[in-house]
PQR file of N, CA, C, O and H, with PARSE charges and radii, in Angstrom:
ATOM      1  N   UNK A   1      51.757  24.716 -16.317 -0.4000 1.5000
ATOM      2  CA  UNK A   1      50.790  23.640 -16.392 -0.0000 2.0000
ATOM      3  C   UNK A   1      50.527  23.122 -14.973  0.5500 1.7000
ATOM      4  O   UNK A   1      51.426  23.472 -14.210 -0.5500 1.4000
ATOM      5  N   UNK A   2      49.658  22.463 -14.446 -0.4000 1.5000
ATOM      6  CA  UNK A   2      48.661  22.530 -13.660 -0.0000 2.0000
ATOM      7  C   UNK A   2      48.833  20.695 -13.190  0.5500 1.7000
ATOM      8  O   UNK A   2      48.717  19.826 -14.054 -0.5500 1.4000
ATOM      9  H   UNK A   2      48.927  22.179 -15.066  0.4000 1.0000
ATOM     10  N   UNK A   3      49.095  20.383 -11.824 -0.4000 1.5000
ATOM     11  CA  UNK A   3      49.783  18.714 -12.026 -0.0000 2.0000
ATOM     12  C   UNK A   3      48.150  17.839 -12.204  0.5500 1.7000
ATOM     13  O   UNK A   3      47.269  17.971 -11.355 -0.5500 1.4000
ATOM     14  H   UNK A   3      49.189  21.089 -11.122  0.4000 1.0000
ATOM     15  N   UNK A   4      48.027  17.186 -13.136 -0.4000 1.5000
ATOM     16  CA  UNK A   4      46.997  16.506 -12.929 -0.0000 2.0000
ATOM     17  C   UNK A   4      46.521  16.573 -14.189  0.5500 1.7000
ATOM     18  O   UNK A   4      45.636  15.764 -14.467 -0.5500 1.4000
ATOM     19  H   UNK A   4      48.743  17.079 -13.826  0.4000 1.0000
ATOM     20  N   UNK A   5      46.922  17.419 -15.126 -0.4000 1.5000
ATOM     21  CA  UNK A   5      45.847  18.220 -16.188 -0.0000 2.0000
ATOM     22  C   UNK A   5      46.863  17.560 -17.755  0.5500 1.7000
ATOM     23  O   UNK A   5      48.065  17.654 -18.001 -0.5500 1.4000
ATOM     24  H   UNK A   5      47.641  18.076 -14.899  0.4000 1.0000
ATOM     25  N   UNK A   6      45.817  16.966 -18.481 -0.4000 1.5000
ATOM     26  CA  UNK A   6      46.551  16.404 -19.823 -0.0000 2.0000
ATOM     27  C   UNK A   6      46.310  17.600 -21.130  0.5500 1.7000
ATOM     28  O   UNK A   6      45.168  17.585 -21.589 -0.5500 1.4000
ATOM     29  H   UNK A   6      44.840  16.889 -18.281  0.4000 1.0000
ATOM     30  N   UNK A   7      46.854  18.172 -21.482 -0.4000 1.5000
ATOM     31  CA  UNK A   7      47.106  19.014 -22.699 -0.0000 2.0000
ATOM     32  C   UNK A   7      46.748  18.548 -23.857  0.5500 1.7000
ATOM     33  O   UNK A   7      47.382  17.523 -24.107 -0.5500 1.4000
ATOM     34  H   UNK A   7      47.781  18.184 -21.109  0.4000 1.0000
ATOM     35  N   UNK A   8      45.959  18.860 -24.743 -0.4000 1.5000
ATOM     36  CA  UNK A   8      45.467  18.092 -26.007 -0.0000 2.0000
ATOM     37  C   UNK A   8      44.978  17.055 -26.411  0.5500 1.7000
ATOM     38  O   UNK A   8      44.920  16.535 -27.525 -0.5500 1.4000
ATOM     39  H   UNK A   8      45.444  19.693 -24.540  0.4000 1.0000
ATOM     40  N   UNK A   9      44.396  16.600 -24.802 -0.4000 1.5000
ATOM     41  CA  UNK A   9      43.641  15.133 -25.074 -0.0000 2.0000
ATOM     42  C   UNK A   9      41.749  15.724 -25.302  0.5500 1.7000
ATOM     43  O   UNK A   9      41.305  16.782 -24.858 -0.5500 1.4000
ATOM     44  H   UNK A   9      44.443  17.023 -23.897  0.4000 1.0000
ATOM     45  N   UNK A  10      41.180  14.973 -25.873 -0.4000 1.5000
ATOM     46  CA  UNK A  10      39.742  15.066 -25.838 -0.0000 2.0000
ATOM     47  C   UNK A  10      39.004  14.056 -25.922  0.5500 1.7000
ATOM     48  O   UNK A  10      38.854  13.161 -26.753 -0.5500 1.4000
ATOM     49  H   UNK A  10      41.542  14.113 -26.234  0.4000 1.0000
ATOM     50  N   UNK A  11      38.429  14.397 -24.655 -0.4000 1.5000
ATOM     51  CA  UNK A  11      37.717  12.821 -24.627 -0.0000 2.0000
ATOM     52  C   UNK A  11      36.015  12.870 -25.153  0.5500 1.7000
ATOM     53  O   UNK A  11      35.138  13.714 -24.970 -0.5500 1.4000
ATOM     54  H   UNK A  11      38.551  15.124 -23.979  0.4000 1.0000
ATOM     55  N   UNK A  12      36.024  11.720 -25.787 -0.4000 1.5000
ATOM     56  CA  UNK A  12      34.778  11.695 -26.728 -0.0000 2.0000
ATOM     57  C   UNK A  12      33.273  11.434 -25.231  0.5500 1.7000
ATOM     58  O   UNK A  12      33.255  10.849 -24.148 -0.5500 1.4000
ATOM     59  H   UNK A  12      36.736  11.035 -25.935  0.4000 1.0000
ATOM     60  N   UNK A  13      32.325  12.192 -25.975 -0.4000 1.5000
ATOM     61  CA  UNK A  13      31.299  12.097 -24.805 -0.0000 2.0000
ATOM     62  C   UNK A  13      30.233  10.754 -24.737  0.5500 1.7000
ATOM     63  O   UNK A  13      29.922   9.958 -25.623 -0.5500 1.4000
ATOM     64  H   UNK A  13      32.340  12.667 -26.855  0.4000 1.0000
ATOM     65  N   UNK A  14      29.842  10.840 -23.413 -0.4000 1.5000
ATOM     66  CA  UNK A  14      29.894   9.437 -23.026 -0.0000 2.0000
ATOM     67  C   UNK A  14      28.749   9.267 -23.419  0.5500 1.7000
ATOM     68  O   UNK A  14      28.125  10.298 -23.667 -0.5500 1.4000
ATOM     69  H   UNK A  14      30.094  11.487 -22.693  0.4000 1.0000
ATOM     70  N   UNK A  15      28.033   7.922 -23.627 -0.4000 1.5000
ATOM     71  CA  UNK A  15      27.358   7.855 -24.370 -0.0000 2.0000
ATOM     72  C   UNK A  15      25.739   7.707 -23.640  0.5500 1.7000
ATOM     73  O   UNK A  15      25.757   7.388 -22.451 -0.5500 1.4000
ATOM     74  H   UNK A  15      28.540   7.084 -23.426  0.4000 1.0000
ATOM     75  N   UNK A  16      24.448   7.905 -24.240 -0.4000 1.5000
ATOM     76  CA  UNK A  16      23.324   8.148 -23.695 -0.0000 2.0000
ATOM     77  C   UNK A  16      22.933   6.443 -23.063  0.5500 1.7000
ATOM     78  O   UNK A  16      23.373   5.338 -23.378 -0.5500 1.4000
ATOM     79  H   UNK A  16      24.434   8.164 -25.206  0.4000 1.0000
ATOM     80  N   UNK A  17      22.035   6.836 -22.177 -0.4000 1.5000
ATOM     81  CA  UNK A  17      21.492   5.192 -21.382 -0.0000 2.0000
ATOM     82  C   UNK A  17      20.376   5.517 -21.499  0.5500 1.7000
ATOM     83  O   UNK A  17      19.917   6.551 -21.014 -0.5500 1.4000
ATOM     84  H   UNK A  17      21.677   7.734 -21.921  0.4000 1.0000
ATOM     85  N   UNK A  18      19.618   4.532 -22.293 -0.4000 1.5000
ATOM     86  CA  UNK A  18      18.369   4.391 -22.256 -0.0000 2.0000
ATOM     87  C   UNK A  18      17.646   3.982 -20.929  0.5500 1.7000
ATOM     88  O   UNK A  18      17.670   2.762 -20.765 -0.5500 1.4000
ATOM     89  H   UNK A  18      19.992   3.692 -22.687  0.4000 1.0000
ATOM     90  N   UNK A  19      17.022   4.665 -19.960 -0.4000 1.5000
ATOM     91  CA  UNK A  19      16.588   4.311 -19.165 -0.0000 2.0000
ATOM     92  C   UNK A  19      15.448   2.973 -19.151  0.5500 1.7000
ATOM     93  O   UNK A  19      15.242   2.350 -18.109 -0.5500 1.4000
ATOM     94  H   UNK A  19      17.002   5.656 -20.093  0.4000 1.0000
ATOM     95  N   UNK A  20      14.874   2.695 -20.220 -0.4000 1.5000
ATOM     96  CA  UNK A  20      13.952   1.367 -20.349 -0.0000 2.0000
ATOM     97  C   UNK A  20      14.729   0.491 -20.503  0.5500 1.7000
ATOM     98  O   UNK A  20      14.670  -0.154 -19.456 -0.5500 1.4000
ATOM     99  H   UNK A  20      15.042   3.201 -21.066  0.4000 1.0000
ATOM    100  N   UNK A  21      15.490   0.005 -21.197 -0.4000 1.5000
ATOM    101  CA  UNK A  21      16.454  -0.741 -21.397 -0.0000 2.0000
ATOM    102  C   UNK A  21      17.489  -0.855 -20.195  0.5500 1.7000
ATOM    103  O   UNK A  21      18.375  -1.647 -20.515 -0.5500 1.4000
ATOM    104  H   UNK A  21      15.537   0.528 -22.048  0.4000 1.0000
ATOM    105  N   UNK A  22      17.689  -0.307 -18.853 -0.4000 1.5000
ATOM    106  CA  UNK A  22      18.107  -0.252 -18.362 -0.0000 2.0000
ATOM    107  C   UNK A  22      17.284  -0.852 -16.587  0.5500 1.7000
ATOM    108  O   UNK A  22      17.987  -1.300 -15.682 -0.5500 1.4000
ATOM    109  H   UNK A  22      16.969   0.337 -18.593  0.4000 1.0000
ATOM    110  N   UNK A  23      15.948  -0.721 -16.491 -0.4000 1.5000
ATOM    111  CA  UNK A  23      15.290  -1.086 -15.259 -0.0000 2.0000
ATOM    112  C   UNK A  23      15.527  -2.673 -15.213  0.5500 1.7000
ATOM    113  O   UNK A  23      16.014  -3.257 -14.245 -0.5500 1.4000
ATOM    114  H   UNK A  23      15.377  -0.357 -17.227  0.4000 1.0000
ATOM    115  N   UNK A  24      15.184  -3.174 -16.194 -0.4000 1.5000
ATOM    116  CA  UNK A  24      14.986  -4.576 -16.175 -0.0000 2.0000
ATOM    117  C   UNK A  24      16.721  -5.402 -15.506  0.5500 1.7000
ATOM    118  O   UNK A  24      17.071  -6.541 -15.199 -0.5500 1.4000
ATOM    119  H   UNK A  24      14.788  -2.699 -16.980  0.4000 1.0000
ATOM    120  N   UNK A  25      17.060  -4.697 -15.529 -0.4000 1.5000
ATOM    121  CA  UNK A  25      18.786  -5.210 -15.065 -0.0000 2.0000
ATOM    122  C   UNK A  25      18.795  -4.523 -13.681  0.5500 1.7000
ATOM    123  O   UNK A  25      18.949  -5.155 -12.636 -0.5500 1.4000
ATOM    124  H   UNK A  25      16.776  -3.771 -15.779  0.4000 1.0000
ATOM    125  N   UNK A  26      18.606  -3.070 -13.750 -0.4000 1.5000
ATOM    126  CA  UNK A  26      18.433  -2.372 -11.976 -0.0000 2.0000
ATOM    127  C   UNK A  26      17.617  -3.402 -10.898  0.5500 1.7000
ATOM    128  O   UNK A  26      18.159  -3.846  -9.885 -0.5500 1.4000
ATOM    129  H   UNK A  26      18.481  -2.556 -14.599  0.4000 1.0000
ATOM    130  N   UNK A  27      16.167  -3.714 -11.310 -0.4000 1.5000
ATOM    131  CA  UNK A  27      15.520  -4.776 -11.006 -0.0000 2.0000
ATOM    132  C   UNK A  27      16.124  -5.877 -10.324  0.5500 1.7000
ATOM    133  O   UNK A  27      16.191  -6.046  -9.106 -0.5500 1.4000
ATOM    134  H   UNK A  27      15.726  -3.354 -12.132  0.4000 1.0000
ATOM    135  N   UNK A  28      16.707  -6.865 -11.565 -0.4000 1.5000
ATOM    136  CA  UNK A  28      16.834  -8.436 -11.667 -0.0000 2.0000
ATOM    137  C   UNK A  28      18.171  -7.918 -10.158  0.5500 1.7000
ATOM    138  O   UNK A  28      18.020  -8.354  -9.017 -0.5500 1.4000
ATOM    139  H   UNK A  28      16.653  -6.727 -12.554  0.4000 1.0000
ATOM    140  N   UNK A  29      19.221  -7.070 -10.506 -0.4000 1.5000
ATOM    141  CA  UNK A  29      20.328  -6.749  -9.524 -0.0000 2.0000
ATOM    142  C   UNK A  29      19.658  -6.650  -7.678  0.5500 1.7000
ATOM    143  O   UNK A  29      20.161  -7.284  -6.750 -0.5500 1.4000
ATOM    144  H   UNK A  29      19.344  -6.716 -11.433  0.4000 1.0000
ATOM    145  N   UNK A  30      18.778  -5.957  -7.583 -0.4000 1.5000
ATOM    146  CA  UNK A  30      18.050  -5.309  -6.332 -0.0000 2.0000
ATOM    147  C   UNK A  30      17.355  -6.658  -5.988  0.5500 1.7000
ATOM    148  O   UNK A  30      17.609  -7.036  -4.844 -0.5500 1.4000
ATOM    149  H   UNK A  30      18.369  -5.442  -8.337  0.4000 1.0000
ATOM    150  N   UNK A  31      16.562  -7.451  -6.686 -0.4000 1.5000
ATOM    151  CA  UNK A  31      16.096  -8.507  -6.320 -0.0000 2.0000
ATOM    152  C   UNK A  31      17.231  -9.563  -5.759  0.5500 1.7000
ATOM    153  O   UNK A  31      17.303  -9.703  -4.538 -0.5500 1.4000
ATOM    154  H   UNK A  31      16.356  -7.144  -7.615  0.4000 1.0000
ATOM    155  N   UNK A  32      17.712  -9.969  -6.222 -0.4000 1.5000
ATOM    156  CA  UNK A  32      18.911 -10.788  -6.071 -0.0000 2.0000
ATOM    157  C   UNK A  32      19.477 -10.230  -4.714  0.5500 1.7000
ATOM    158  O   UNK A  32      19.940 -11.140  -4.026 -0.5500 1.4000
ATOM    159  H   UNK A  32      17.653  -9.855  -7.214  0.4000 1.0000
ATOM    160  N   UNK A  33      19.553  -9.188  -4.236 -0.4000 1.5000
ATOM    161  CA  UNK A  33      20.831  -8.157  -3.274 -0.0000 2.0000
ATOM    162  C   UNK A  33      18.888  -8.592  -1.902  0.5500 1.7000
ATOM    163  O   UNK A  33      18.792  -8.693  -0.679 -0.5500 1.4000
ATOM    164  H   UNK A  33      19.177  -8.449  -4.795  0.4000 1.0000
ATOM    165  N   UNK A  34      18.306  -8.652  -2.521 -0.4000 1.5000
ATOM    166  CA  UNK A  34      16.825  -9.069  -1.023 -0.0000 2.0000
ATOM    167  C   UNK A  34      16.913  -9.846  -0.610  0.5500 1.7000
ATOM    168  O   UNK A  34      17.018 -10.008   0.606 -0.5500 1.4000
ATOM    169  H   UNK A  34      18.384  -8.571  -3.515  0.4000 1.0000
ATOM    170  N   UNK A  35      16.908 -11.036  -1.823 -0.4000 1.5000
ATOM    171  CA  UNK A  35      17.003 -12.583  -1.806 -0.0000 2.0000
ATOM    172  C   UNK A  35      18.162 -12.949  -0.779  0.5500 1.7000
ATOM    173  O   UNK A  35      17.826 -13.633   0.188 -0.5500 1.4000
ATOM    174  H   UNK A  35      16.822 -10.904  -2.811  0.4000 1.0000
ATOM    175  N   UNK A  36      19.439 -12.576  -0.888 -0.4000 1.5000
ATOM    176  CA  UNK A  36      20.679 -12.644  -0.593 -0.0000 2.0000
ATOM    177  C   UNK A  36      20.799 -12.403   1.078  0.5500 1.7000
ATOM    178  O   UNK A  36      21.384 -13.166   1.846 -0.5500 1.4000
ATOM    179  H   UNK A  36      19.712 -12.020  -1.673  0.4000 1.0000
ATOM    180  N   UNK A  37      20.295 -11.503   1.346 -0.4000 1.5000
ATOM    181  CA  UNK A  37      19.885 -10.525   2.706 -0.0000 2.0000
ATOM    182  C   UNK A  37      18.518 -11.328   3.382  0.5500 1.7000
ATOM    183  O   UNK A  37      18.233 -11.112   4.560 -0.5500 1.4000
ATOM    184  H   UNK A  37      19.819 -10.883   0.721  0.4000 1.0000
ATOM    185  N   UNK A  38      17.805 -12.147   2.657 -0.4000 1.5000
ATOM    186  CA  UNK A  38      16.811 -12.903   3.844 -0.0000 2.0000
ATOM    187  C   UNK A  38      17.226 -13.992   4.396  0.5500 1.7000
ATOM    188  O   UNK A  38      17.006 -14.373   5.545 -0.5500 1.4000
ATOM    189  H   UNK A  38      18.037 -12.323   1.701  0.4000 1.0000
ATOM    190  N   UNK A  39      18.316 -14.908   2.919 -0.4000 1.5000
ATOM    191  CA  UNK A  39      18.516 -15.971   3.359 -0.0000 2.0000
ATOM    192  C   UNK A  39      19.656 -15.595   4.480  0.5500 1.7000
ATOM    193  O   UNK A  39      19.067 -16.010   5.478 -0.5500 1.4000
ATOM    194  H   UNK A  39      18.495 -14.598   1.986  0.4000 1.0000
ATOM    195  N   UNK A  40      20.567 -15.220   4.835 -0.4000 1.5000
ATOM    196  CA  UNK A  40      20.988 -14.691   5.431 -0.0000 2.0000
ATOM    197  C   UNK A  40      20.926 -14.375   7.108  0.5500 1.7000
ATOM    198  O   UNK A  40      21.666 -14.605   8.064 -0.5500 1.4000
ATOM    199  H   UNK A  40      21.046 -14.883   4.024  0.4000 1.0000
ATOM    200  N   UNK A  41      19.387 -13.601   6.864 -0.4000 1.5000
ATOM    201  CA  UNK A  41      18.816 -13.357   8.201 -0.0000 2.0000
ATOM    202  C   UNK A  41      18.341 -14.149   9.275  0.5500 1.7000
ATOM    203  O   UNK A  41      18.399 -13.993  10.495 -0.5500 1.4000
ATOM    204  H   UNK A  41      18.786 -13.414   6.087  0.4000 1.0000
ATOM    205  N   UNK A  42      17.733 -15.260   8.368 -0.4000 1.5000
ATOM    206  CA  UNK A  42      16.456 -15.990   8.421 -0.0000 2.0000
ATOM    207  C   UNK A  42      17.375 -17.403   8.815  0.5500 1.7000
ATOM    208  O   UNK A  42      16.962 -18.355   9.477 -0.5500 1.4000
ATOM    209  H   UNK A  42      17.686 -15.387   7.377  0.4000 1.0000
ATOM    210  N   UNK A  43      18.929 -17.223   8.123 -0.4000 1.5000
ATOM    211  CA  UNK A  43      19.429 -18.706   8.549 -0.0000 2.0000
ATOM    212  C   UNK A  43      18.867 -19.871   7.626  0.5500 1.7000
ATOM    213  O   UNK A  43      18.313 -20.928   7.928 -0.5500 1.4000
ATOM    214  H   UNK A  43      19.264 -16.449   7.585  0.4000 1.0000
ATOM    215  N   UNK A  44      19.228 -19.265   6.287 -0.4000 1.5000
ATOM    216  CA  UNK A  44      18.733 -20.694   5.431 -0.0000 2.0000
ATOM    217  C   UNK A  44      20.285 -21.557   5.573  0.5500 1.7000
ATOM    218  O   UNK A  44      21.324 -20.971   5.877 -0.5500 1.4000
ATOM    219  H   UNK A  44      19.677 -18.406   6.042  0.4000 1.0000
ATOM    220  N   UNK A  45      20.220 -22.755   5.347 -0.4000 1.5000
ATOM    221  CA  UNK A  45      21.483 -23.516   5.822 -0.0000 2.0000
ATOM    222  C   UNK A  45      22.397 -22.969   4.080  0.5500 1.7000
ATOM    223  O   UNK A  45      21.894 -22.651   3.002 -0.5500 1.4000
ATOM    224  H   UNK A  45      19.376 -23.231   5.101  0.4000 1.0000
ATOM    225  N   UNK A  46      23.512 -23.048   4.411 -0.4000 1.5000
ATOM    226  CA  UNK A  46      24.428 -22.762   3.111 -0.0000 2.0000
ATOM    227  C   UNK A  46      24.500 -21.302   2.769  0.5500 1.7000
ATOM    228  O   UNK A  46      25.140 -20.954   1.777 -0.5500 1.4000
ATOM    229  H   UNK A  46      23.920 -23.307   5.287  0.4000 1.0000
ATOM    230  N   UNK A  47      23.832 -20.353   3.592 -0.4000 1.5000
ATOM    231  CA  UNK A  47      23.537 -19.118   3.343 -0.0000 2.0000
ATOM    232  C   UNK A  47      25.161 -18.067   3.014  0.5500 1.7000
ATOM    233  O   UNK A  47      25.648 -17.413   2.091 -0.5500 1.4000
ATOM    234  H   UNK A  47      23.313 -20.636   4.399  0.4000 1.0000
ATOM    235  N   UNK A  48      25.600 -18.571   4.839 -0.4000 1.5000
ATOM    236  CA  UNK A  48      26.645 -18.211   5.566 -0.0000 2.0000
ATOM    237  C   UNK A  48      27.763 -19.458   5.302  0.5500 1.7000
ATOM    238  O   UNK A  48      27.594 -20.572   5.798 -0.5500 1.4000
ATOM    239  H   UNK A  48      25.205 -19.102   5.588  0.4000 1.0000
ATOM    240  N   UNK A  49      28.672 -19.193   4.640 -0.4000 1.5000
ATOM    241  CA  UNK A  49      29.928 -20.214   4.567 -0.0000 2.0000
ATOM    242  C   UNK A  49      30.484 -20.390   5.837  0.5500 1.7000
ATOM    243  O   UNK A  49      30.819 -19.394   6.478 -0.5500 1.4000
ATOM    244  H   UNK A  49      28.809 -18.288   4.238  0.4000 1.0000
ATOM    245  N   UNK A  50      30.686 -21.941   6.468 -0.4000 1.5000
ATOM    246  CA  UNK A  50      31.190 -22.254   7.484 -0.0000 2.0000
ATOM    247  C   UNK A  50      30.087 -21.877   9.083  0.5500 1.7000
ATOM    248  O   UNK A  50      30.410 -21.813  10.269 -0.5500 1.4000
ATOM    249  H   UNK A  50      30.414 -22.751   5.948  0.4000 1.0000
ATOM    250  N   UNK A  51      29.157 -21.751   8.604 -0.4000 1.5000
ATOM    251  CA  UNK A  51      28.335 -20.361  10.041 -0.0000 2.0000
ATOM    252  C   UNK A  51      27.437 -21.687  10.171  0.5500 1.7000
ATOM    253  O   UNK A  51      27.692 -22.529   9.310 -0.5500 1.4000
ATOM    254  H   UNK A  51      28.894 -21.803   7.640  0.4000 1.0000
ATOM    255  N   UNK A  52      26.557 -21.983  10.978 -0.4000 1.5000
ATOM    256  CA  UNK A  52      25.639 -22.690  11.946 -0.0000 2.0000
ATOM    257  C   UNK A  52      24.222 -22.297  11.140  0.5500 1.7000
ATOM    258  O   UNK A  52      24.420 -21.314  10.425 -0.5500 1.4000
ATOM    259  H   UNK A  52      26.350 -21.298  11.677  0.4000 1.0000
ATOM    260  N   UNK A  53      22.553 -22.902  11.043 -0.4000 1.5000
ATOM    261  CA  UNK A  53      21.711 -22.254  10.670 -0.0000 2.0000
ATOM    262  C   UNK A  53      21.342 -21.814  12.160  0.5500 1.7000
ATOM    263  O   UNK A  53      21.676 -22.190  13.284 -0.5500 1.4000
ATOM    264  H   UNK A  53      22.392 -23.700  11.623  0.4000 1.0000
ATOM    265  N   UNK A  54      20.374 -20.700  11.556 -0.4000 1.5000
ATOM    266  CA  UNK A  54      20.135 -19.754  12.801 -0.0000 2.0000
ATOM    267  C   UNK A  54      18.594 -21.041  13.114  0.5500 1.7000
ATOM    268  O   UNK A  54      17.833 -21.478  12.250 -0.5500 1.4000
ATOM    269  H   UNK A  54      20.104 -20.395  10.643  0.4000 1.0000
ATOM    270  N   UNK A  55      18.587 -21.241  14.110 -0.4000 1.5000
ATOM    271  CA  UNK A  55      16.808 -22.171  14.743 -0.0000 2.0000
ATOM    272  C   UNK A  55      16.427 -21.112  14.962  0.5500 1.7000
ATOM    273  O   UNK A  55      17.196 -20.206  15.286 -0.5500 1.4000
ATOM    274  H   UNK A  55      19.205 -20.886  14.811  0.4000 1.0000
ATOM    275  N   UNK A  56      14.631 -20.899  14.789 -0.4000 1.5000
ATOM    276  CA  UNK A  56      13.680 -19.944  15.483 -0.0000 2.0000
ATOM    277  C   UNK A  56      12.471 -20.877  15.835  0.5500 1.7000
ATOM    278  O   UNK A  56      11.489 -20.421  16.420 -0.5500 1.4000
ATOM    279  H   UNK A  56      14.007 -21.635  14.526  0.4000 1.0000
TER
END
């Protein structure tokens, strides 16, 4: 036997993802991860814990 390898297990197959049911969450996630990354850049105050706002 082979180190790593389980003998008589079977694992049940995984299950299908509806891709429509699925954008609206890819979306809302990617939006949020922009949002996150301007305030950030841009120096909105509270952005950065403990950090200065950036002046332009």
């Amino acid at each position: 036997m082979r180190a790593g390898s389980m003998p008589c297990i079977a694992f049940p197959a995984p299950p299908t993802l509806v891709m429509n049911d699925l954008w609206p969450i890819l979306a809302g996630l990617l939006g949020i991860g922009v949002m996150r990354t301007y305030e950030r850049t841009t120096g909105v105050p509270g952005a950065v814990p403990g950090a200065q706002a950036v002046r332009r």
